[in-house]
C-alpha positions as CSV (number, residue, x, y, z in Angstrom):
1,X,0.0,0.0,0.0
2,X,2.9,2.3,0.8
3,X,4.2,1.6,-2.5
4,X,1.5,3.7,-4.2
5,X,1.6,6.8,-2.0
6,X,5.7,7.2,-2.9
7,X,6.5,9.7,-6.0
8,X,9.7,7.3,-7.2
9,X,7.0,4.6,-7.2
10,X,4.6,6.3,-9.4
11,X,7.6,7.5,-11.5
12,X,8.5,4.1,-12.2
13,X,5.3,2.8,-12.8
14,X,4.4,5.6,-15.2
15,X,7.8,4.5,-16.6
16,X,6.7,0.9,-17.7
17,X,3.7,2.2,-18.8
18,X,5.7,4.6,-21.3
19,X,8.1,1.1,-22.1
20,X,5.0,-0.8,-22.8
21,X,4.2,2.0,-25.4
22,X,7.1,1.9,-27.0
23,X,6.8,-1.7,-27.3
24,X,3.2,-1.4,-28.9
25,X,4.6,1.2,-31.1
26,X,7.6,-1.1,-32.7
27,X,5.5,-3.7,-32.8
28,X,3.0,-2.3,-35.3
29,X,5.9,-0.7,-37.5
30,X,7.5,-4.2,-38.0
31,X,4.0,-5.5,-39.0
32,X,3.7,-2.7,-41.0
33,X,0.6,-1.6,-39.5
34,X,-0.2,1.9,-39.3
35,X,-0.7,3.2,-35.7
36,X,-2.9,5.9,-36.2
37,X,-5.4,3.9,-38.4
38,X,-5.1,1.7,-34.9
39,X,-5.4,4.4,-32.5
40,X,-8.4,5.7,-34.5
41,X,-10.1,1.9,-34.6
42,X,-10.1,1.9,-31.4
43,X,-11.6,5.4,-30.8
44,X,-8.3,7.1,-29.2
45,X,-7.2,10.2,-29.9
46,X,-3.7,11.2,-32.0
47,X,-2.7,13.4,-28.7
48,X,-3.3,11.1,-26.1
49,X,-0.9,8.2,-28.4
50,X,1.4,11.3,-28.2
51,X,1.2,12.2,-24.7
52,X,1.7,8.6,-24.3
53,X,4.7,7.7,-25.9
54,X,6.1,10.9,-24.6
55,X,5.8,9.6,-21.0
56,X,3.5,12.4,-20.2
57,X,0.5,10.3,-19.5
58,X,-0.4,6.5,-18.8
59,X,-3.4,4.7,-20.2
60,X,-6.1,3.9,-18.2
61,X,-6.4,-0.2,-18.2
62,X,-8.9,-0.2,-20.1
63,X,-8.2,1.8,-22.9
64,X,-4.8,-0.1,-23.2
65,X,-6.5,-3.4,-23.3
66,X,-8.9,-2.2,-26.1
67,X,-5.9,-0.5,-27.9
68,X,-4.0,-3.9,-27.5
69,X,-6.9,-6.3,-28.6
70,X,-7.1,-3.9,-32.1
71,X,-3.4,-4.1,-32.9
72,X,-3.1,-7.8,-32.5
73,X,-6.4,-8.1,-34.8
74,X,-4.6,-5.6,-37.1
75,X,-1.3,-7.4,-37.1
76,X,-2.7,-10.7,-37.4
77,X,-4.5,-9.7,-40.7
78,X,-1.6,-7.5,-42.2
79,X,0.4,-10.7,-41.2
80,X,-2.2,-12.6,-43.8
81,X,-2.3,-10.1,-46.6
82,X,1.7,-10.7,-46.6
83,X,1.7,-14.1,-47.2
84,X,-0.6,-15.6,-49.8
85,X,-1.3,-19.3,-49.6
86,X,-0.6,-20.9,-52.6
87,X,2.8,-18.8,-53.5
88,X,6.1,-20.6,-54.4
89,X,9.6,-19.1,-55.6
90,X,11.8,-20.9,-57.5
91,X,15.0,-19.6,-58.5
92,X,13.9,-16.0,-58.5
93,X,10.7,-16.5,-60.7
94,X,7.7,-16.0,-58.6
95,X,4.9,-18.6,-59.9
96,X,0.8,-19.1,-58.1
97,X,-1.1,-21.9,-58.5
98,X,-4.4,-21.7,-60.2
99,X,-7.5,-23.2,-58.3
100,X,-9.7,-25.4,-60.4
């Protein structure tokens, strides 16, 4: 209980918060996702992502957990878009197979 009422222990946990951000944040750009079509699925705000990643603010639990739950949907389906079922390469030709 103590641990809530000391400044270095909000600091700290106002710090993970700002890690966890980060963490979101890189893991949209290496799906290629777009974080603000994210942010704006999920009904946030362009200045609140800001004031998040700049450590200004943390996100209420809830919003976080809505905002999480839309970028894994989002990653999972850029994550299908990149990677067509019935592709193959072969020595640099790019060839599909045709569904009868």
């Amino acid at each position: 209980m103590i641990a809530f009422l000391c400044p270095l222990a909000l600091y700290v946990r106002m710090d993970s918060a700002y890690d966890r951000v980060r963490e979101l944040d890189q893991r949209l750009e290496a799906a290629g996702v777009n974080v603000y079509h994210v942010l704006k699925t999920a009904g946030i705000d362009r200045s609140t992502w800001t004031r998040w990643r700049q450590g200004v603010r943390a996100p209420r639990l809830e919003t976080w957990i809505a905002l999480e739950a839309e970028a894994e949907r989002q990653i999972i389906a850029a994550g299908r878009r990149q990677r067509p079922a019935d592709r193959h390469e072969l020595s640099g030709l790019t060839m599909f197979h045709v569904k009868r």
